[in-house]
C-alpha positions in Angstrom: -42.5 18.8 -37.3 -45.6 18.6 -39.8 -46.7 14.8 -40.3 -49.4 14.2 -43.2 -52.4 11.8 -42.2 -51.2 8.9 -44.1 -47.7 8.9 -42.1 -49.6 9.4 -38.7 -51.9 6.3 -40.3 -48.4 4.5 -40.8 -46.9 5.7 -37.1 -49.6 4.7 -35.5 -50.1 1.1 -36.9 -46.2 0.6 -36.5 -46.8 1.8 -32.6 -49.4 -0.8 -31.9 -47.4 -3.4 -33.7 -44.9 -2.7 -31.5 -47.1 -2.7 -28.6 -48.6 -5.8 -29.2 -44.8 -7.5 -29.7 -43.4 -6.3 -26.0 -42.9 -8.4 -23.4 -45.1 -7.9 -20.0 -43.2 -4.9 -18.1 -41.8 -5.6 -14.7 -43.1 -4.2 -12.0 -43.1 -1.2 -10.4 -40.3 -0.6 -7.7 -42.1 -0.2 -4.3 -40.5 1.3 -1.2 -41.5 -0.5 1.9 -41.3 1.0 5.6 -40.6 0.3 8.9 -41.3 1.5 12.0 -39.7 -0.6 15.2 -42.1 1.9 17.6 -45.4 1.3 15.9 -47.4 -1.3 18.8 -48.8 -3.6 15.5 -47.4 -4.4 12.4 -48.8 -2.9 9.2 -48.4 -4.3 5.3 -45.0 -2.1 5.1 -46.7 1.0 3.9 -45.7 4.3 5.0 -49.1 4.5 6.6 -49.4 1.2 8.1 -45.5 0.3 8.5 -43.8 -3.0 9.8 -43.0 -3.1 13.3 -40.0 -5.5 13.3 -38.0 -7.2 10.6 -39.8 -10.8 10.7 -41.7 -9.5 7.5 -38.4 -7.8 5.6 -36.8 -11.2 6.4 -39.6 -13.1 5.1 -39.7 -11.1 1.8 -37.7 -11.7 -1.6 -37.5 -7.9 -2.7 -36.9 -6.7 -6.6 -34.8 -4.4 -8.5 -35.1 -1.2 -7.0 -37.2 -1.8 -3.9 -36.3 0.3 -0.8 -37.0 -0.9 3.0 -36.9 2.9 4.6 -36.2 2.8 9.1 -37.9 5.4 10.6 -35.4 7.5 12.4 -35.8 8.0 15.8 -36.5 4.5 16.7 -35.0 1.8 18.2 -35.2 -2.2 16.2 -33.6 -4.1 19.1 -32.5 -7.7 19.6 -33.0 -8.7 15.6 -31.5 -9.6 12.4 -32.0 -7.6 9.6 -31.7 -10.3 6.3 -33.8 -9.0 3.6 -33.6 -11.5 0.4 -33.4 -11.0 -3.1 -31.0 -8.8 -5.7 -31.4 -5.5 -7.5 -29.8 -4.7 -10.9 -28.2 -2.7 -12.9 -29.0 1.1 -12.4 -32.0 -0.8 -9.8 -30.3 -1.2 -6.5 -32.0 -2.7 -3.7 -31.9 0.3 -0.8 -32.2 -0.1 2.8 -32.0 3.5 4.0 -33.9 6.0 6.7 -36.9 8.1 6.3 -38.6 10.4 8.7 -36.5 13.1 10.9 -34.7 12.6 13.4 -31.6 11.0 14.7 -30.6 7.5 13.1 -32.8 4.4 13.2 -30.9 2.2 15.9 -30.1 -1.1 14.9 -29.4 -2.9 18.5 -28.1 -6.3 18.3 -27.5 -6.7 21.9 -25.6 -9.7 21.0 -29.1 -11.6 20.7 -27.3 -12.2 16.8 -24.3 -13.1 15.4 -24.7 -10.0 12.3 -26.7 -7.4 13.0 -27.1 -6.3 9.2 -27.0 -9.9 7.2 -27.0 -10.3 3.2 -26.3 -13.6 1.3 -25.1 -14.4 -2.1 -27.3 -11.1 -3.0 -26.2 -8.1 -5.3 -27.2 -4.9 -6.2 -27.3 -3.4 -2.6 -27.1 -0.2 -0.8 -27.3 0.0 3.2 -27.2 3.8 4.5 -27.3 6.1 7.1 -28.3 3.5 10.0 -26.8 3.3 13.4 -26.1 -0.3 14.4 -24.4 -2.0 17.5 -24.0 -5.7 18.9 -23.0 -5.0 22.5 -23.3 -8.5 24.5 -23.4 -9.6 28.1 -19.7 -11.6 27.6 -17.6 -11.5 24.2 -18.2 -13.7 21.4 -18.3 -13.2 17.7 -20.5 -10.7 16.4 -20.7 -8.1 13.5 -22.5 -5.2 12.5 -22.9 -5.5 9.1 -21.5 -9.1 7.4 -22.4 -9.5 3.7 -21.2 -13.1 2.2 -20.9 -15.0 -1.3 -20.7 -18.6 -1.1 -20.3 -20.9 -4.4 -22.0 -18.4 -5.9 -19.4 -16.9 -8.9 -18.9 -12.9 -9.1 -21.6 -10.6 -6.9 -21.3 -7.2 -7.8 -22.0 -3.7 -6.8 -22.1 -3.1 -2.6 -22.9 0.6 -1.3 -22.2 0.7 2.4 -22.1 4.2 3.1 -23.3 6.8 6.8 -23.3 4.1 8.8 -22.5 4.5 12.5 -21.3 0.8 14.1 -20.1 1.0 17.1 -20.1 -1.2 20.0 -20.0 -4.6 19.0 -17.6 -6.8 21.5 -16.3 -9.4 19.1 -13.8 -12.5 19.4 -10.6 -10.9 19.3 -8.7 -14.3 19.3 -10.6 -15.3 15.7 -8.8 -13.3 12.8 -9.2 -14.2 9.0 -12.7 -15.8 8.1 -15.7 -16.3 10.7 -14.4 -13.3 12.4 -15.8 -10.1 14.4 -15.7 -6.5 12.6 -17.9 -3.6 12.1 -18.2 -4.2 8.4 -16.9 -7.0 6.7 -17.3 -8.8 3.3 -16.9 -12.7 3.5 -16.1 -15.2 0.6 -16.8 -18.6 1.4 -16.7 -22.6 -0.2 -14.3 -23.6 -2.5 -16.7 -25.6 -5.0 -17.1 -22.3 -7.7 -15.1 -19.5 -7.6 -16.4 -16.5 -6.2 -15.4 -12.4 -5.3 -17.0 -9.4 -4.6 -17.0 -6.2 -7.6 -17.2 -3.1 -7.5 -17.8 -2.4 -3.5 -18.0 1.2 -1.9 -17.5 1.7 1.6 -17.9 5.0 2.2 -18.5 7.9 5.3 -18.7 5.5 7.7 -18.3 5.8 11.8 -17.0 2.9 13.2 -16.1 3.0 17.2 -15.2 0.5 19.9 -15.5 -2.6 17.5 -13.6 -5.9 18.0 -11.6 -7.4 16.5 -12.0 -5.7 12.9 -12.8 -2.3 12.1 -13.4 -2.7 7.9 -12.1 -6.3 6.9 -12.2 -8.4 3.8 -11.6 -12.2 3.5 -11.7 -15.0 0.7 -10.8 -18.7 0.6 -10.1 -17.7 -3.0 -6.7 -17.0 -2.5 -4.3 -19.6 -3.4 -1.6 -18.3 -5.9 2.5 -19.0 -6.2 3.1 -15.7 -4.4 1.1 -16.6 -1.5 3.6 -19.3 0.4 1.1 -20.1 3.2 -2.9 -19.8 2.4 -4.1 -20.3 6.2 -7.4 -22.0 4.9 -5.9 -25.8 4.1 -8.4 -27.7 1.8 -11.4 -25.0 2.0 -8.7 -22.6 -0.2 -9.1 -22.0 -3.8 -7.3 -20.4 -6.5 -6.7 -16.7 -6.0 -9.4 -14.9 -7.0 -9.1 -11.6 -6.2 -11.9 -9.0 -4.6 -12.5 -6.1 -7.2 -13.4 -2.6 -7.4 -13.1 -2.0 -3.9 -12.6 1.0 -2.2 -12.5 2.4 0.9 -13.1 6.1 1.4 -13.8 8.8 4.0 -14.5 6.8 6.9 -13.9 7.4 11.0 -12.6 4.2 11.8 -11.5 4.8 16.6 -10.9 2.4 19.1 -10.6 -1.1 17.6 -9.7 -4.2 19.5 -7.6 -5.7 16.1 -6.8 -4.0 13.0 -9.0 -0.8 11.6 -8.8 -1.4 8.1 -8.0 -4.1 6.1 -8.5 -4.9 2.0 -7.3 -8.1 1.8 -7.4 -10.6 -1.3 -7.9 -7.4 -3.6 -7.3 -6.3 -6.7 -6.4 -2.2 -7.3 -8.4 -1.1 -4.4 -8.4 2.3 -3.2 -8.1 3.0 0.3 -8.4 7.1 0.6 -9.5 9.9 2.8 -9.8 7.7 6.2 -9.2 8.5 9.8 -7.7 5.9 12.3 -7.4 6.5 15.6 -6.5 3.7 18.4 -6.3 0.0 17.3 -5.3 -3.0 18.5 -6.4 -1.9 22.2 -8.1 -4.9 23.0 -6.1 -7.5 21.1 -4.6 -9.5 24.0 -1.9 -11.1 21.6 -2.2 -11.4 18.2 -0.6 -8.5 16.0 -2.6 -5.8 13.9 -1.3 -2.9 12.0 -3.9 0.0 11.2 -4.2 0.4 8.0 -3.2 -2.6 5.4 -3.8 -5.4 2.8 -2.6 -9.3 2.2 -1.8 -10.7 -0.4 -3.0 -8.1 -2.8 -2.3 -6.9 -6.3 -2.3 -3.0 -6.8 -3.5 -1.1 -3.8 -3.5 2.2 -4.0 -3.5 3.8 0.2 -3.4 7.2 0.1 -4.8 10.4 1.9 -5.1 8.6 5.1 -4.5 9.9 9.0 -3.6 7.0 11.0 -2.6 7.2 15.2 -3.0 5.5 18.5 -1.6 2.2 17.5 -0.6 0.0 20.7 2.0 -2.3 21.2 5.3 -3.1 19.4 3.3 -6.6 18.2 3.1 -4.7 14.8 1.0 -1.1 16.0 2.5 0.3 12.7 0.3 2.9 10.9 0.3 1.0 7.5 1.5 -2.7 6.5 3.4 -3.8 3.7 2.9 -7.4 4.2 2.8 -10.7 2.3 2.4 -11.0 -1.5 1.6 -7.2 -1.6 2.5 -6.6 -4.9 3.1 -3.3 -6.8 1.6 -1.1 -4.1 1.6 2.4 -2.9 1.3 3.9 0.2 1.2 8.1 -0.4 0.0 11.7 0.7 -0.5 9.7 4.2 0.2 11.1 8.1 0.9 8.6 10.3 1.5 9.6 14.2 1.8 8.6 17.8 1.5 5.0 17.1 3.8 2.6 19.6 4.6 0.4 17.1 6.0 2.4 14.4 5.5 4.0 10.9 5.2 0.8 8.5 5.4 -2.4 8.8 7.4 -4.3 6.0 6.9 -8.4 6.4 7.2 -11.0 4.0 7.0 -13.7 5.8 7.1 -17.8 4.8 8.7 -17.6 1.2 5.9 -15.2 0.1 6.8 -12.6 -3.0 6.3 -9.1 -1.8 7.5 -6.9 -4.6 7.8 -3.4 -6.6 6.1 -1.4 -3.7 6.3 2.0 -3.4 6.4 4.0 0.1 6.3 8.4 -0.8 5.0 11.7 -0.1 4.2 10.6 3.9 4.7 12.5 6.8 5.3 11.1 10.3 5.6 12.5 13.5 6.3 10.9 16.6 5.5 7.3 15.7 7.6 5.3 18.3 8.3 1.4 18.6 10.4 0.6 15.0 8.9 3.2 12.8 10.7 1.1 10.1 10.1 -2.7 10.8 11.8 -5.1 8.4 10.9 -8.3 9.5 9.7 -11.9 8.8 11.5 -11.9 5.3 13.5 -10.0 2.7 11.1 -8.3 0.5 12.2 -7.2 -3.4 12.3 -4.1 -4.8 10.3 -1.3 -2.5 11.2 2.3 -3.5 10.6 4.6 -0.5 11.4 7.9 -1.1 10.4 12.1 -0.4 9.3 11.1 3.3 9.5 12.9 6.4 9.9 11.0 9.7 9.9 13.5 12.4 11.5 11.5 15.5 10.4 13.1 18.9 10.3 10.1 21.3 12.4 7.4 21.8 12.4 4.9 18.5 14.4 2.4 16.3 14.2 4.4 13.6 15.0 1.5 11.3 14.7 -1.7 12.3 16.4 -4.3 9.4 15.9 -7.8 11.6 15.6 -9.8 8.3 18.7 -9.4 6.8 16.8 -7.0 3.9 19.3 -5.8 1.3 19.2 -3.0 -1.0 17.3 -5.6 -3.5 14.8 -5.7 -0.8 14.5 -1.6 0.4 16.1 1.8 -0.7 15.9 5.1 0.4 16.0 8.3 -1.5 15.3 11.7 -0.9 13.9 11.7 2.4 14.3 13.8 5.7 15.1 12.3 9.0 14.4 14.5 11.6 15.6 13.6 15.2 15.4 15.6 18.0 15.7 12.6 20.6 18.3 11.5 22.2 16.7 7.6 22.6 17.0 6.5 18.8 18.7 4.4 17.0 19.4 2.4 13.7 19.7 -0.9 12.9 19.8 -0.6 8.8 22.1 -3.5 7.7 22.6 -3.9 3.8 20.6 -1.3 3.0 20.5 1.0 0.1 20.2 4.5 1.4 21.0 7.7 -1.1 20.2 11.6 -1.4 18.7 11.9 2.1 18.8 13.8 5.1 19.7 13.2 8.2 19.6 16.1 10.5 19.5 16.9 14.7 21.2 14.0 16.6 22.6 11.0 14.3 21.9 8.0 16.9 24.1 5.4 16.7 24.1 3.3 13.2 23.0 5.8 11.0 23.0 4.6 7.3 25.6 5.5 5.1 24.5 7.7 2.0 26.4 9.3 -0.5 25.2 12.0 -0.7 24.1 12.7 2.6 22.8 16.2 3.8 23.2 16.8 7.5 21.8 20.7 7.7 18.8 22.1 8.6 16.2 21.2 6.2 14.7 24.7 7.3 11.3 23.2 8.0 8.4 26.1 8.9 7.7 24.6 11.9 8.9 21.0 12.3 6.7 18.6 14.8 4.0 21.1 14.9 1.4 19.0 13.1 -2.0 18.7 14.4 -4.3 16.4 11.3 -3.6 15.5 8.1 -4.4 18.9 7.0 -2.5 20.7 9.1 0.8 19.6 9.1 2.7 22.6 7.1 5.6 22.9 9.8 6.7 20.3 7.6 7.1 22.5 4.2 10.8 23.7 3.4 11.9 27.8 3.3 13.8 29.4 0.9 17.4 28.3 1.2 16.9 25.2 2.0 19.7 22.6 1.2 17.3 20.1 0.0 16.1 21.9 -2.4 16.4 20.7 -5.9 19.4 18.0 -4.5 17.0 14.7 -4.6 17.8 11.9 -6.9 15.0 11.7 -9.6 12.7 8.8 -9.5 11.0 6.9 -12.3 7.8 6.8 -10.8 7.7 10.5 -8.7 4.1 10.9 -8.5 2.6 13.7 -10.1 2.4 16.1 -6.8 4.0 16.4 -3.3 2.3 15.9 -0.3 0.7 19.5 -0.2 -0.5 19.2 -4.0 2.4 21.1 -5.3 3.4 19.6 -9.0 6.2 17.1 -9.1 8.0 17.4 -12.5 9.1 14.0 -13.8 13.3 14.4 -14.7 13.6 17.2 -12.8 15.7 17.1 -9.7 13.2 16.6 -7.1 13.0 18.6 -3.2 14.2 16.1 -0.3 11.2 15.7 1.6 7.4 15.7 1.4 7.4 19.2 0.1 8.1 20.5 -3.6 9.2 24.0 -3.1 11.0 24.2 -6.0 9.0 25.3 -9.8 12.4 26.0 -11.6 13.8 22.5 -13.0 16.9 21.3 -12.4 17.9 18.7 -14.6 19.8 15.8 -13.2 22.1 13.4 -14.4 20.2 11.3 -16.0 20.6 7.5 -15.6 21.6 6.2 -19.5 19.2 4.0 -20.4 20.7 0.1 -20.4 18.6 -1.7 -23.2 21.2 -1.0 -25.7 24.0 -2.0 -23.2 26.6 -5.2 -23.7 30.0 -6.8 -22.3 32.6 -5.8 -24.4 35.2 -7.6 -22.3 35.7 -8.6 -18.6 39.3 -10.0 -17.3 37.4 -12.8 -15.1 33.8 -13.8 -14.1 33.1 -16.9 -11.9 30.3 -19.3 -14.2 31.3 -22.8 -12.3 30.4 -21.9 -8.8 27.5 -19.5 -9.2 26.4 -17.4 -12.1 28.1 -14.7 -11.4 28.5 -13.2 -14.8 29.6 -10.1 -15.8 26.7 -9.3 -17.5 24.8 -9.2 -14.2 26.2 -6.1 -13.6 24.1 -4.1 -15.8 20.7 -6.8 -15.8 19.0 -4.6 -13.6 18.3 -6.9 -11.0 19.9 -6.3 -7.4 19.8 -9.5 -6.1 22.6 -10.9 -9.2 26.2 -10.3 -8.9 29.3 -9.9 -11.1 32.0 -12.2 -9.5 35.2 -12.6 -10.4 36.9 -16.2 -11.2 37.7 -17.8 -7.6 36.8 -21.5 -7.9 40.0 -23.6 -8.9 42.3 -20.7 -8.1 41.4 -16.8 -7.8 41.8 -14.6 -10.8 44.5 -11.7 -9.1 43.8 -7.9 -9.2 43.3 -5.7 -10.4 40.2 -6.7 -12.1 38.2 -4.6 -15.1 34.9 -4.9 -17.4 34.6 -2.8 -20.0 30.7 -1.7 -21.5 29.2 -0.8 -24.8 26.3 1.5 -24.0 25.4 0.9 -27.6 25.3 4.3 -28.5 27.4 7.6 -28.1 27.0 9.8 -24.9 27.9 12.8 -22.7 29.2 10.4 -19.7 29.7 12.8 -17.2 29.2 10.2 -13.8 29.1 6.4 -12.6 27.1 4.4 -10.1 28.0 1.3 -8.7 26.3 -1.2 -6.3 28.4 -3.3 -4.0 26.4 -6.5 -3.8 23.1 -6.5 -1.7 22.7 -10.4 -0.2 24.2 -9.9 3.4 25.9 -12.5 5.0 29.2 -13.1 6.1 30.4 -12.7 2.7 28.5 -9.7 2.2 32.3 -7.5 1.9 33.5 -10.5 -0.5 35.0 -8.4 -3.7 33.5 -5.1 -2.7 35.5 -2.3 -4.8 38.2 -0.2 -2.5 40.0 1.8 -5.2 39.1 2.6 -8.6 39.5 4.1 -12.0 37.3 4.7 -14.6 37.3 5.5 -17.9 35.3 6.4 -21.5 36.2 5.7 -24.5 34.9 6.2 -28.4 36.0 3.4 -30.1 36.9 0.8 -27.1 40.2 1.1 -27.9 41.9 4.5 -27.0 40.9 4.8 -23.4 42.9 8.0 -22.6 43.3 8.8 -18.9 41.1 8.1 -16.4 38.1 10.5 -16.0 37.9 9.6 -12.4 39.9 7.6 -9.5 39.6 7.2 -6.0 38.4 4.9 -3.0 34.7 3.8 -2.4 33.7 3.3 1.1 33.2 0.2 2.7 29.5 -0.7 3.0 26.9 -1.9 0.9 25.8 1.7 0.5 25.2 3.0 -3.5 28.5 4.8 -5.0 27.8 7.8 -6.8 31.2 9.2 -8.7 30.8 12.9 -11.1 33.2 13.9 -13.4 33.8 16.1 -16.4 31.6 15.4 -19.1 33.4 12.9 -21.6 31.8 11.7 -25.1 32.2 7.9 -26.0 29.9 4.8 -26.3 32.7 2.2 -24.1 32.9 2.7 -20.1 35.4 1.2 -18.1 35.4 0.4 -14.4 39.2 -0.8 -12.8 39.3 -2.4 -9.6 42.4 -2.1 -8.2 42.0 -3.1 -4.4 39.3 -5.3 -2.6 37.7 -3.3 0.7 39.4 -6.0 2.9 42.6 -6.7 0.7 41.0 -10.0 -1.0 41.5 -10.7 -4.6 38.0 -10.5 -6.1 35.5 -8.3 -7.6 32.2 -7.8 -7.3 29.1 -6.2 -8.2 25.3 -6.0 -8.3 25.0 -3.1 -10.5 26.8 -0.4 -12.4 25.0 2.4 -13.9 26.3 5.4 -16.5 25.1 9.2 -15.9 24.3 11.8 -18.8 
């Protein structure tokens, strides 16, 4: 571009006024070094490095400073606690330089935490190796970075760090405990979390008691029933942007991963093998979160948990709220698949459980315990059951409000398993090889071959296609569809929302096969019921089509029992192709659990409400809390009709948690 002289005249006068108006400019970032070998310590040049970290400790660093280790050597019996913060797009970086193996960070259990930071932001730690072995066990960490009173610290990179060897307290779980890498919230004055935290290709071997583990006293909320922290809790304030990704996480005393107190974190792409081996009698699960919102676990291999006290691969535990555990392998763990525990009063909800694969887990590779959870979906699983396991263990009196079942494949070749199911909801799966004792009820069971490639053959995560379906396959295209599939299988293949899905972790099927479609129930009404009970219990008719499983329809029995048969008539609110029912025996256990549970039945569509015709469908529902699933001949009308005319056990009532109309 041509300028004329009085417009470079202008330029330049408008420069120097803006010259003369900026502020002083921060300094320059500086990387400082050192060098454990060196026999006298420098100024933390590259040329004349420290020889210990009394000076790094001593020092408040700035936005974007480094403090580079000189592989090959050996720091041992210190602290590393550099002070200060970066900033935004300025990290603070303590990382290695020179060739060689990594610089060795040797506690030697001369320190509590190897690796130290405190109320401090803006940090990256990499590609160090760092161990706290001690003469007798006591607590210790490798890496421990806290917030104290100090409100919201933000951005962590942890990432190629080996820590191994560091022989923690494994009686002292929650806060003040041992663990590899954990991130500590503390007081209760101001309220304070962690953001936006990466933990990422890490090693982590022969740590106690924590392999990864988060902790706040900031978690105090409604769903929460008992905050172990007495007076030092707060109100729940969640951890952040944390995630968890691509780490080696062997032989831990306690659990190997946790994320508790979090908010959507993402636990992906990590490798557990062997925890809770030195844990002399508190439980740990492998891979897990508490009270958290969100959590996403997915694309994880977990194995070699010991013990039955938990020594599940994954943990759906107390006030775990709307999370999903996917695309995971879980093996050869003695305590199970999953652990499902919601224990004290807590509200663990609206968790989802699909597109796992697990092979030879023993122990209970299904543990309900501790307390009934609500609404968890767990579906398109494969449970391959080699070795002697309770292949569903229901000690809690769970319901199907608390756990169903669709679409997956039980695969047992033992002889030494069992089921212990209960009230639970269990539809469109298979069951195939021996059927131990107990096996669930389903309606629409398949007991055939799946026709698996090669079925218990699976060696990692990515090798475990033995576990895809052939051609001819009866579970093909025969799942019930799900509101929230997913958008791919286990192997990556697409999963086509309202399309009959494959049972199983495996989408063979591309052609779609539409199913009957559940009618939507926002438009739906009572049009008339012959008797609900409203003086005893709310056991309206209208909670047969509220969508929630833990509310029942109940017929009149206080003051005299309303007599059979009993009916309640629907308007859907708008005209449809009614070509099937569902209906829902109640879910709440119990000794009354049978009460009014529907023996036989008629059913009926109508136009008008009116002119019912005959019935489109009759017969007997079997006794158990199972799902009923009823098909018919397609029949237009906007009014459904369900007839009870016997009670399973010859009693005069009528109940129900939940009816449903299929397009």
């Amino acid at each position: 571009m041509r300028l004329f002289r009085s417009s470079l005249v202008a330029l330049t006068t408008l420069a120097t006024a803006v010259l003369v108006a900026a502020p002083p400019a921060a300094a320059a970032a500086t990387n400082y070094y050192v060098d454990c070998s060196a026999s006298t310590s420098g100024s933390g040049t590259q040329a004349s490095p420290w020889n210990s970290f009394t000076p790094v400790n001593a020092k408040t660093f700035a936005a974007g400073d480094q403090i580079l280790i000189r592989r090959g050597t050996t720091c041992a019996n210190q602290q590393l606690f550099p002070k200060g913060s970066g900033a935004a797009g300025a990290p603070i970086i303590i990382d290695a330089y020179g060739s060689g193996a990594k610089p060795v960070l040797a506690g030697n259990g001369a320190v509590v935490d190897v690796v130290k930071l405190y109320n401090q932001q803006y940090w990256e730690i990499r590609n160090l190796d760092i161990s706290n072995k001690g003469s007798a066990i006591a607590t210790r960490r490798g890496v421990h970075i806290i917030r104290e009173n100090s409100g919201t610290g933000t951005y962590y990179r942890v990432t190629g760090l080996s820590v191994h060897d560091v022989n923690g307290n494994q009686t002292k779980k929650d806060d003040d405990a041992s663990a590899g890498i954990f991130f500590e919230v503390l007081g209760h004055t101001v309220q304070t979390k962690f953001d936006d935290v990466l933990i990422n290709n890490n090693t982590i071997a022969t740590v106690d008691r924590y392999g990864i583990h988060f902790w706040t006293r900031w978690m105090v909320r409604p769903e929460l029933a008992n905050p172990n922290c007495g007076s030092t809790c707060g109100n729940w304030l969640p951890q952040t942007r944390v995630v968890v990704r691509g780490n080696t996480v062997t032989d831990i005393g306690g659990d190997a991963i946790d994320v508790h107190h979090t908010q959507s974190a993402l636990v992906e792409n990590n490798r557990v093998d062997g925890f809770r081996v030195r844990e002399p009698a508190q439980c740990a699960a492998g891979i897990w979160g508490w009270n958290i919102n969100d959590a996403l676990f997915q694309f994880n291999e977990v194995s070699g948990g010991r013990s039955t006290c938990d020594g599940q691969g994954f943990d759906l535990d107390e006030a775990n709220i709307r999370t999903i555990y996917q695309y995971n392998y879980s093996h050869d763990n003695e305590g199970g698949f999953i652990l499902l525990c919601n224990g004290g009063g807590s509200t663990t909800k609206d968790n989802i459980v699909r597109y796992n694969i697990s092979q030879n887990d023993r122990g209970q590779i299904f543990d309900l315990v501790c307390g009934k959870l609500t609404n968890t979906k767990i579906y398109n699983n494969v449970f391959y059951v080699g070795q002697a396991a309770q292949i569903i263990n229901n000690s809690n009196g769970s319901t199907g409000a608390s756990a169903e079942f669709y679409n997956n494949i039980f695969y047992v070749t033992t002889t030494q398993a069992s089921y212990n199911v209960g009230a639970l909801l269990f539809d469109s799966n298979v069951f195939y090889g021996q059927h131990p004792a107990g096996e669930p009820a389903d309606p629409n069971k398949i007991t055939a071959d799946p026709l698996f490639v090669a079925p218990g053959t699976a060696t990692s995560i990515g090798d475990a296609g033995g576990y895809r379906l052939r051609a001819g396959s009866p579970a093909l295209a025969s799942g019930q569809v799900m509101t929230s599939p997913g958008s791919r299988d286990y192997f990556g293949s697409t999963v086509t929302p309202g399309c009959r899905p494959d049972r199983g972790a495996h989408q063979l099927s591309t052609v779609c096969v539409p199913s009957a479609g559940v009618i939507p129930r926002t438009g739906w009404s009572l049009k008339y019921v012959d008797s609900q009970e409203t003086a005893a219990e709310n056991g309206a008719a209208t909670n047969a089509f509220d969508g929630n499983l833990s509310t029942i329809w109940h017929t009149k029995y206080t003051s005299g029992n309303a007599p059979m048969p009993h009916e309640i008539q629907i308007n859907l609110g708008a005209s449809y192709s009614v070509s099937g029912i569902r209906y829902l025996p109640r879910q709440d256990g119990g000794s009354g659990a049978a009460n009014g549970r529907i023996g036989q039945y008629e059913a009926y569509v109508s136009t008008d409400g009116v002119n019912w015709g005959t019935a489109v469908a009759t017969g007997t529902f079997a006794n158990n809390a199972s799902q009923k699933e009823v098909r018919f001949t397609a029949k237009t009308g906007q009014y459904l009709r369900l007839r009870a005319l016997s009670e399973v056990n010859g009693n005069p009532w009528t109940t129900a948690a939940e009816i449903y109309a299929l397009n």
